[in-house]
C-alpha positions in Angstrom: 5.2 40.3 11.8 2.2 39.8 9.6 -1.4 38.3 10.4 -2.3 35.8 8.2 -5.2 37.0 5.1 -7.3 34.5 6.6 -7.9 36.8 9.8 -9.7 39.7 7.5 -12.0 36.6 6.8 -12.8 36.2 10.6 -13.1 39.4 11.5 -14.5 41.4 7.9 -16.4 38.6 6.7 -19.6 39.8 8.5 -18.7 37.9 11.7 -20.6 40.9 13.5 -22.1 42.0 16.6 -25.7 40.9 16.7 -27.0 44.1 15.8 -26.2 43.6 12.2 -27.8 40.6 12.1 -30.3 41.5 8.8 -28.7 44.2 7.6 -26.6 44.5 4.5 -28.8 42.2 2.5 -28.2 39.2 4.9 -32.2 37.7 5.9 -32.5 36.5 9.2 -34.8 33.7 8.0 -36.7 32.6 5.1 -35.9 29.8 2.1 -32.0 30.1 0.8 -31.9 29.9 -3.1 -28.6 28.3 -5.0 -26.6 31.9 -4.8 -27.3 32.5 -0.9 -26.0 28.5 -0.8 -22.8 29.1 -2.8 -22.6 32.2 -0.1 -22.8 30.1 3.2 -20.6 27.7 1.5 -17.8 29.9 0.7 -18.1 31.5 4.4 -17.7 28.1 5.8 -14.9 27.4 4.0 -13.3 30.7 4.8 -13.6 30.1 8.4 -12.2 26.6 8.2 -9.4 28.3 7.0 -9.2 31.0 9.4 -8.9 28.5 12.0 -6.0 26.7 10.8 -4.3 29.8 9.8 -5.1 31.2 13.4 -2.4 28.0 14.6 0.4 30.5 13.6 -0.1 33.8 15.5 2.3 36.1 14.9 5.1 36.8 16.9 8.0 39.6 18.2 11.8 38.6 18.2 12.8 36.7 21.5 13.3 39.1 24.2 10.8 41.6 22.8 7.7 43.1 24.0 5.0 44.9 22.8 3.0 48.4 23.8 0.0 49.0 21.9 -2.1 52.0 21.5 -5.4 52.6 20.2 -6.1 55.7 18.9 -9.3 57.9 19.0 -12.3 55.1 18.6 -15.3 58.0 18.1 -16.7 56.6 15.0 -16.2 52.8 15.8 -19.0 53.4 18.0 -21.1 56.1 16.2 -21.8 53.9 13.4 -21.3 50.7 15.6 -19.3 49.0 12.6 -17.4 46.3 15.2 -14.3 47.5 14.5 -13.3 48.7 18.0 -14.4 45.4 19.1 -12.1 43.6 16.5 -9.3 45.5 17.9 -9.5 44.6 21.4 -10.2 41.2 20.6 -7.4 40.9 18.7 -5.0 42.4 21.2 -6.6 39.8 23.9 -6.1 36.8 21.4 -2.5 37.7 20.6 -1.6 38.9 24.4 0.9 36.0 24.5 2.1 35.8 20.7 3.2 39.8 20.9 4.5 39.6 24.2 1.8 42.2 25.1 2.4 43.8 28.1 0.2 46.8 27.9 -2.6 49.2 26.2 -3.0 52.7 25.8 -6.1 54.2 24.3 -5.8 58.1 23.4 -8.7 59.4 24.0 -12.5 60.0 22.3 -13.8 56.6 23.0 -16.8 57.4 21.8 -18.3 60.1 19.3 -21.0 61.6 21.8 -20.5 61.6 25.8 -24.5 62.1 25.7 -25.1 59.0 23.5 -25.4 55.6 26.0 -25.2 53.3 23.2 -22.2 54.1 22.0 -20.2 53.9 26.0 -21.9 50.8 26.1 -19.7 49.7 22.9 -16.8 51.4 23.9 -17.5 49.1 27.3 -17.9 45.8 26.0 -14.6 46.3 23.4 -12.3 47.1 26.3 -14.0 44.2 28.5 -12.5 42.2 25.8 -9.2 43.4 27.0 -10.1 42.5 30.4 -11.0 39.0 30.0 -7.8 38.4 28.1 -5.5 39.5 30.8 -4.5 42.8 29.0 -4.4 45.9 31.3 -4.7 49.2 29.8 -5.5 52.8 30.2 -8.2 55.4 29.0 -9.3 59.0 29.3 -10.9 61.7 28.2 -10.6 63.2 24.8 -13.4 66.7 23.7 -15.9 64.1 22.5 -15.9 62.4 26.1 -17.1 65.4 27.4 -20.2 67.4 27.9 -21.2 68.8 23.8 -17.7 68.5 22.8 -16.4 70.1 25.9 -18.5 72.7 27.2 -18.3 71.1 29.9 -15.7 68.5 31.9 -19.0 66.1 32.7 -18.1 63.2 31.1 -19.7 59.3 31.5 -16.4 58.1 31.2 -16.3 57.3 35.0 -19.6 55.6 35.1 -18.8 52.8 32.4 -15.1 52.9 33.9 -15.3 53.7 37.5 -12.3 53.1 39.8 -13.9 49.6 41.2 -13.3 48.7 37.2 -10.0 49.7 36.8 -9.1 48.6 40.4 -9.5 45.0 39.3 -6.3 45.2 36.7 -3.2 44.1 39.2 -1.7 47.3 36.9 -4.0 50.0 38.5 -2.1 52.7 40.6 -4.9 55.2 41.0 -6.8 58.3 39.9 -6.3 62.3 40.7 -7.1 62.9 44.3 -8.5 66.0 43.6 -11.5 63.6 42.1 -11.1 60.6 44.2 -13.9 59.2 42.6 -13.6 60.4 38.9 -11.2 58.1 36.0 -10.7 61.1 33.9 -6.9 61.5 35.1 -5.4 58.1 36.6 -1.6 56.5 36.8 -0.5 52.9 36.5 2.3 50.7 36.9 4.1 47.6 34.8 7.2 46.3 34.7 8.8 44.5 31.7 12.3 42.8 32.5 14.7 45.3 34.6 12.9 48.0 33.5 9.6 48.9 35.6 7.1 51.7 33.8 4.7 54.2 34.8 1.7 55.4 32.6 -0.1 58.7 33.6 -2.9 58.8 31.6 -4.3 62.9 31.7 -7.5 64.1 30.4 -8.2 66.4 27.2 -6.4 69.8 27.9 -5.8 69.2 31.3 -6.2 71.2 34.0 -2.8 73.3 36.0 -3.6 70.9 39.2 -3.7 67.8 37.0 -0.4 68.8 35.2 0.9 69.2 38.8 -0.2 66.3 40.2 1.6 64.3 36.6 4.7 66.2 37.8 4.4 65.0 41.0 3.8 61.5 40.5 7.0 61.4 38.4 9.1 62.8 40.9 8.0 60.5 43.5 8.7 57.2 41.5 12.3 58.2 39.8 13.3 54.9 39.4 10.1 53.9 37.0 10.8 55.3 33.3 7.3 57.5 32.1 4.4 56.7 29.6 2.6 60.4 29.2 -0.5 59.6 27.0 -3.1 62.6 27.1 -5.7 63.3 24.2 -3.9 66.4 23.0 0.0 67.1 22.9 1.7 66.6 19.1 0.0 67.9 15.6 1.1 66.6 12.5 3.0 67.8 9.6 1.5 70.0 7.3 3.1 68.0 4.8 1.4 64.8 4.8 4.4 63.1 3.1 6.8 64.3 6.4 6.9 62.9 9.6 8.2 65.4 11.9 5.5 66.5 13.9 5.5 70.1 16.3 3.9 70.6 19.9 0.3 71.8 20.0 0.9 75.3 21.2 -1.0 77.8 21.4 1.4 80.8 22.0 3.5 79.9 19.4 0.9 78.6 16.2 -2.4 80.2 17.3 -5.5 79.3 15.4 -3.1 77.8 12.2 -3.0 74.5 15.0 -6.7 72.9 14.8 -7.9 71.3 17.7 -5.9 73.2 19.9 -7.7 72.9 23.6 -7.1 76.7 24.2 -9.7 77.3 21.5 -11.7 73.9 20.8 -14.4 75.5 19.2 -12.0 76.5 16.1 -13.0 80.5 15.6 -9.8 81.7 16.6 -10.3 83.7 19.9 -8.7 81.8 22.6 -9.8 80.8 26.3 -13.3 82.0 25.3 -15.9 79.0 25.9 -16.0 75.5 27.0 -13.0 73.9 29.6 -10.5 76.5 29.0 -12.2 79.0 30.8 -13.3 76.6 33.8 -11.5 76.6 37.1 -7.8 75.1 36.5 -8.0 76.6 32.6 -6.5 74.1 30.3 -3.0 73.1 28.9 -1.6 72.5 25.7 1.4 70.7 24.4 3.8 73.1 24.7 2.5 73.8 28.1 2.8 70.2 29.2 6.5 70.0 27.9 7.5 72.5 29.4 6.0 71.8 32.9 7.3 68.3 32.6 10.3 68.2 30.8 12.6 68.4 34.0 12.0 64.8 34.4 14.8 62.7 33.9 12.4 59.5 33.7 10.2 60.7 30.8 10.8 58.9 28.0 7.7 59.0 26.1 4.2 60.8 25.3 1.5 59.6 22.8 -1.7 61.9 21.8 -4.5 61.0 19.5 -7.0 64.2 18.5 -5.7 65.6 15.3 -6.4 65.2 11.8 -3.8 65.6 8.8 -4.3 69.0 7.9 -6.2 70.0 4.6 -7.6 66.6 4.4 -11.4 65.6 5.3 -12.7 62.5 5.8 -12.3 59.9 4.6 -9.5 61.0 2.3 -7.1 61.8 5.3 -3.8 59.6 4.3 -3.2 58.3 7.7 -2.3 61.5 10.9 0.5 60.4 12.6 4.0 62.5 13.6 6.9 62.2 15.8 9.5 64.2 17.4 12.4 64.0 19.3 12.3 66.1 22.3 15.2 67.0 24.5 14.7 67.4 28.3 16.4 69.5 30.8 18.9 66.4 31.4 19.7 65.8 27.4 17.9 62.5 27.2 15.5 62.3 24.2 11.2 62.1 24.9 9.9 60.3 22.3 6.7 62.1 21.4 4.4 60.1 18.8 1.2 61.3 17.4 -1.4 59.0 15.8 -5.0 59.2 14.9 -6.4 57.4 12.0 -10.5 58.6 12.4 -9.7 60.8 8.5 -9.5 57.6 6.6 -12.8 55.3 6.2 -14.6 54.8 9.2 -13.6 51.1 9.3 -10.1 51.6 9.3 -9.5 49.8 12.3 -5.3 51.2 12.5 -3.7 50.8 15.7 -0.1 51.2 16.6 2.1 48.0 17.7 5.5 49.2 19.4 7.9 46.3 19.7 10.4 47.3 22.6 13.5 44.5 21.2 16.6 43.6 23.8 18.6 45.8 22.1 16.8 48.5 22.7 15.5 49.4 19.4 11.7 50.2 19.7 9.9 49.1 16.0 6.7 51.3 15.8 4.0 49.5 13.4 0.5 50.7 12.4 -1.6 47.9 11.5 -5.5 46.9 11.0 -6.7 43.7 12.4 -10.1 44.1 10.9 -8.5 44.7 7.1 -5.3 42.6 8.0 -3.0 45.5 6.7 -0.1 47.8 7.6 0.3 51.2 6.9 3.9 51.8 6.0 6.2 54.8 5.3 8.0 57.1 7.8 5.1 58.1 9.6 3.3 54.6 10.2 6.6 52.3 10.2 9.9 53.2 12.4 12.3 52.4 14.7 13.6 54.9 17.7 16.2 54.1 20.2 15.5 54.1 24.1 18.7 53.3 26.7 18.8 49.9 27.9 19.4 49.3 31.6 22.3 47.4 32.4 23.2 45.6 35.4 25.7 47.9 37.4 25.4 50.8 34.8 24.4 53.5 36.5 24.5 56.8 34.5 23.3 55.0 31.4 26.3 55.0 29.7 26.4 51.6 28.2 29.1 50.9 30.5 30.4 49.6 33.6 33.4 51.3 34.8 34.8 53.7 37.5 32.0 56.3 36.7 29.4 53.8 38.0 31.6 52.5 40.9 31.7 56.4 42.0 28.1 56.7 41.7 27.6 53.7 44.3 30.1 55.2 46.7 28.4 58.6 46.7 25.0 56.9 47.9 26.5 53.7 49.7 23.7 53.5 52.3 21.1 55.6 50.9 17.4 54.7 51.7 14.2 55.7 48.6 17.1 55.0 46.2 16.6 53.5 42.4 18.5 52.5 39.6 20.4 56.0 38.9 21.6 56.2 42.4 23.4 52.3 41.9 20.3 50.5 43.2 20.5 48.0 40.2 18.3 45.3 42.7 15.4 47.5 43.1 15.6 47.0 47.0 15.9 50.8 47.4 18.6 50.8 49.1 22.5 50.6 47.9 23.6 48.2 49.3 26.4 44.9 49.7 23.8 43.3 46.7 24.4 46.2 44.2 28.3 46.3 44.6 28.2 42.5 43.9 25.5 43.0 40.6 28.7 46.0 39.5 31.3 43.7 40.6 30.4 40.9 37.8 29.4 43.3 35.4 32.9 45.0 35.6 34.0 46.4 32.2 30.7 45.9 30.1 31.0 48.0 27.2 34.3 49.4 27.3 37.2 49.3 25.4 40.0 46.9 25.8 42.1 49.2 27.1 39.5 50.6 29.9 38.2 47.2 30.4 42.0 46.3 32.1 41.4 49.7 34.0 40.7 48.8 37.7 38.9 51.0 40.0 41.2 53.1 42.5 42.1 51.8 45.5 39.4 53.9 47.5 36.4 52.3 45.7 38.2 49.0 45.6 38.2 49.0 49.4 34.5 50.0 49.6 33.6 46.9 46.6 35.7 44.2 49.0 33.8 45.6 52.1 31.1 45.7 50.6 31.3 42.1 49.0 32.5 40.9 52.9 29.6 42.8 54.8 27.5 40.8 52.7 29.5 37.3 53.0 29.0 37.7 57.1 24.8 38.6 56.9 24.6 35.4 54.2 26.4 33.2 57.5 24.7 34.7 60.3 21.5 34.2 58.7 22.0 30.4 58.5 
């Protein structure tokens, strides 16, 4: 899925915000000679070509969507270089072309939580989000905060205060310990048969707000869980590898930069800023461990860290992954990426194409440069269970195991999809027996596909399948 070169015209041909306008050798009036002619000339033509290539977006295989998430944006607004803008924009432009259901941003909007002008860049890149119909999430990463975190004051809710969020048809709500405060908020989206929920948690957060996460996912079982926090995964200290490792404290110590527990990097834990505020702070390993008894979370995604041994702008790209294994067996997909090490006008994001099979293809690409990072760390594909009418217990299969499940909660109110509610009514009912009925033997063998249930669960299908016959009539 490539753009085509023509976009690196549109966007990094000095098509930039108007506070650029005179800088970089460009006059803002005053009598044009035969070389600033040949210039203009060759930036028309460049544009003419944009356009047309702009007719042939790019786009994800049929059935596909996309998730994308922006990582830390700090120095897009510091030196207020337009590439957080040419991000957004192009999400909003290609919205329809990706199948875009959804943003994440990681945290660190902007470089200085004191500095106005850059919130007010950070606001008018996400607005571009909001006036192409793409909902999204933010929240606090260290730089959002009072001097790098002293402090949890943050401006974050004043550029993004609830009655902003509130107008995305997404928007769940925030932490109702600070009812009117965006730093910790949850969301809802639904793509297909599968319906999601994003908790979005501030830098290090809090043991109420890791609570309250807990809590949210318990109460909505049936919605699988996007965890994206500033802080959670760190890279490999091999730059070439792609396994990443929690961000915890109790096991690493000070060899983990970044680490909220000590943020201000000299090695003494809990001894300044949030961590020794009311509620403390929490690291990754903390967060995993407090949430990995949840059967519906499938993935987490942090910004924050840097590649280790690498400064600016020679970092090669951060990014990690790993597989973690919950209480239940089911694998969290954890996935790191910040890009803020390379040049400051790197403009990488991350494009996850969630396919029918589902496969889940993770790309890192650049809108502003038109370019893809590629490699383990930037370019992969992880596996996440597909729903399947009637499966219940996620086997890839319809079959006696499934029929069983929808006996044992025949009737059950505040039921989901694990329980046999495959209609999402909440309850299991006459409508679920008949969605198991015609999916009878998907994914099984030959021989277990002319394997009938036993006569018990038969009766309870036909019952079923005749309780709902009757309502269909009387309701006539």
């Amino acid at each position: 899925m490539g753009l085509p070169a023509a976009r690196t015209v549109l966007v990094g041909a000095e098509v930039m915000p108007s506070s650029t306008a005179g800088k970089r050798g460009y006059p803002r009036k005053g009598p044009m000679d035969k070389g600033r002619a040949l210039y203009v000339v060759c930036l028309l033509a460049g544009w003419l070509a944009a356009s047309a290539a702009l007719a042939a977006p790019p786009t994800v295989e049929p059935g596909s969507w996309t998730l994308a998430v922006v990582p830390d944006t700090q120095y897009y607004t510091r030196y207020d270089n337009g590439v957080f803008e040419a991000q957004t924009d192009f999400l909003a432009d290609y919205k329809s072309a990706l199948n875009l259901k959804y943003a994440l941003h990681e945290g660190d909007i902007v470089q200085s939580n004191e500095t106005a002008s850059y919130w007010a860049i950070a606001s008018n890149a996400m607005l571009n989000l909001e006036m192409g119909g793409v909902n999204y999430s933010l929240l606090p990463g260290n730089h959002d905060y009072y001097n790098n975190s002293e402090t949890r004051s943050s401006q974050l809710s004043s550029y993004f205060p609830t009655t902003r969020l509130d107008n995305q048809s997404s928007y769940g709500g925030v932490y109702p310990g600070e009812p009117t405060l965006t730093n910790n908020s949850y969301s809802f989206f639904s793509t297909g048969s599968v319906d999601w929920l994003v908790i979005a948690l501030e830098f290090g957060p809090r043991d109420g707000v890791v609570d309250w996460a807990d809590s949210l996912m318990k109460q909505y079982p049936s919605r699988q869980v996007m965890l994206v926090t500033h802080s959670y995964l760190y890279p490999n200290t091999n730059p070439a590898l792609p396994t990443g490792t929690l961000v915890d404290w109790a096991t690493y110590g000070a060899t983990q930069n970044g680490n909220p527990h000590d943020n201000d990097g000299d090695g003494t834990p809990d001894n300044q800023g949030i961590s020794i505020l009311p509620g403390g702070v929490n690291d990754g390993g903390e967060i995993w461990n407090a949430l990995k008894d949840n059967p519906n979370l499938l993935f987490v995604f942090n910004g924050h860290h840097t590649t280790p041994g690498y400064s600016r702008p020679n970092d090669p790209g951060g990014a990690s992954y790993l597989a973690g294994t919950a209480d239940d067996g089911h694998t969290v997909h954890q996935l790191f990426a910040n890009y803020q090490g390379m040049a400051n006008d790197n403009g990488y994001l991350r494009l996850l194409e969630f396919q029918a099979d589902g496969d889940v293809r993770v790309r890192t690409y650049s809108p502003n440069k038109d370019l893809y990072l590629t490699g383990p760390k930037h370019d992969f594909v992880l596996t996440i269970p597909t729903f399947i009418p009637g499966d219940a217990n996620g086997d890839n299969q319809v079959d006696d195991a499934d029929a069983q499940i929808v006996a044992e909660y025949w009737g059950e109110g505040s039921a989901y999809w694990q329980m046999g509610d495959f209609d999402k009514d909440g309850i299991v009912g006459p409508t679920d027996v008949a969605i198991l009925a015609a999916n009878w033997g998907y994914g099984v063998t030959s021989e277990a596909t002319a394997a009938v249930p036993e006569p018990s669960l038969m009766v309870l299908v036909c019952a079923a399948l005749g309780m709902f016959v009757l309502r269909r009539v009387a309701g006539r």
